[in-house]
C-alpha positions in Angstrom: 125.6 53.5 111.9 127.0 50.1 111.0 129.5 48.4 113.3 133.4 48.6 112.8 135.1 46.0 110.7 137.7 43.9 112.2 139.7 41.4 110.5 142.1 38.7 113.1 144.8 36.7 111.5 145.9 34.3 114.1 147.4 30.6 113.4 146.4 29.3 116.9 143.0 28.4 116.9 142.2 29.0 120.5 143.6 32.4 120.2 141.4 33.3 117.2 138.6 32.3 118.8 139.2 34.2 122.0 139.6 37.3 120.3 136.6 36.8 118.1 134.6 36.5 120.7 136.2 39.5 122.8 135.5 41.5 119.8 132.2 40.3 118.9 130.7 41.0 122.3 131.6 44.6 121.8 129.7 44.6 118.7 132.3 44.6 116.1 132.1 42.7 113.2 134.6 40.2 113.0 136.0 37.8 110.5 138.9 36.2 110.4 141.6 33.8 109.0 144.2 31.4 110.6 147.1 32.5 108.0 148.2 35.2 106.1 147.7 33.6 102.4 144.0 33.6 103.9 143.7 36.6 104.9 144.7 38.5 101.6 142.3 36.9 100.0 139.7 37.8 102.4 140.7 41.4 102.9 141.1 41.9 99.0 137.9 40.6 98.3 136.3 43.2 100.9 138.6 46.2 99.4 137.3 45.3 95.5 133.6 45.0 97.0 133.8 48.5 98.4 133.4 47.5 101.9 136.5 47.3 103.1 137.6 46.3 107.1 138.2 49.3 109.2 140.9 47.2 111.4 143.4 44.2 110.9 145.1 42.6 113.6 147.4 40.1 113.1 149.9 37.6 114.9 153.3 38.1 113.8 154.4 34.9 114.2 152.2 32.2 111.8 153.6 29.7 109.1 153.0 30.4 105.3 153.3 34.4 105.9 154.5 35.9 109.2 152.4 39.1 110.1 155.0 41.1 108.7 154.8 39.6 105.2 151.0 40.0 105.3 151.5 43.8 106.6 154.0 44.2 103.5 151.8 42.5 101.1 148.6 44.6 101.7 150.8 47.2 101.4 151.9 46.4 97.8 148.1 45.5 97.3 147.4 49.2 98.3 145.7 48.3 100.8 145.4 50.6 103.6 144.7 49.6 106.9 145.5 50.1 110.2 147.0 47.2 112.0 147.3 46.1 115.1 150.2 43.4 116.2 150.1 40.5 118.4 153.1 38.9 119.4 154.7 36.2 121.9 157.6 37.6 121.0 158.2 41.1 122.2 161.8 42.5 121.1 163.6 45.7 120.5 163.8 44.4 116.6 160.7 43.9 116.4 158.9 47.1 117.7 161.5 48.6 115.0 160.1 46.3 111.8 156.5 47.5 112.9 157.2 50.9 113.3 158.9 51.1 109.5 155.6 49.2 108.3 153.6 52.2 109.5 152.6 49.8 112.7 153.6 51.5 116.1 151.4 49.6 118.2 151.6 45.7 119.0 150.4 43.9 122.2 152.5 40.9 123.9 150.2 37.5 124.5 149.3 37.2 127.0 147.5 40.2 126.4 144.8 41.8 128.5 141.5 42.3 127.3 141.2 45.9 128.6 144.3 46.9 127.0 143.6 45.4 123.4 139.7 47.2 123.8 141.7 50.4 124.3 144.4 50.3 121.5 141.2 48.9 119.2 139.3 52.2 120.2 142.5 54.3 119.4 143.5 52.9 116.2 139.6 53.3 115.1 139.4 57.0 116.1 143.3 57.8 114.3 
């Protein structure tokens, strides 16, 4: 059985990193892109090759495309995925914007690792 797919959009390169190698040390596959104009490209790309990611998480707050325009622009892509959202910037507004995007789980940075493992494992077992 081949590994899960995970795909990180985060602007801040440290964080990127970080989860990268959270991720990869628990043998996912990762790739990733440090905006959202990057990552459509990137997650189109795998969709049209027939391999597409199995995850995307995503920072909310990045310049270009927040994580909510990325979420809404796979969307009109048809690309289906589930996502999971990070954010500095927790807020009853927020949690609402995700939840109409079909996203109803996010994690706050700082985040811990334990946590993020476990919403990973439960979005990849939905």
């Amino acid at each position: 059985m081949s590994s899960k797919r995970i795909f990180i959009t985060d602007d801040e390169e440290n964080m990127l990193l970080t989860l990268q190698f959270i991720l990869e040390a628990e043998g996912y596959e990762v790739s990733t892109a440090t905006n959202g104009k990057k990552a459509i490209g990137k997650i189109l790309a795998e969709e049209d090759s027939g391999d597409p990611f199995d995850l995307l998480i995503v920072d909310i707050q990045m310049p270009c495309m927040t994580g909510l325009e990325l979420i809404d622009e796979l969307k009109r892509s048809g690309v289906c995925i589930p996502v999971i959202a990070i954010t500095g910037y927790d807020n009853d507004e927020l949690a609402r914007e995700l939840s109409l995007r079909g996203c109803d789980e996010y994690i706050e940075k700082p985040f811990d690792e334990d946590k993020l493992l476990d919403f990973i494992e439960r979005k990849l077992n939905d």
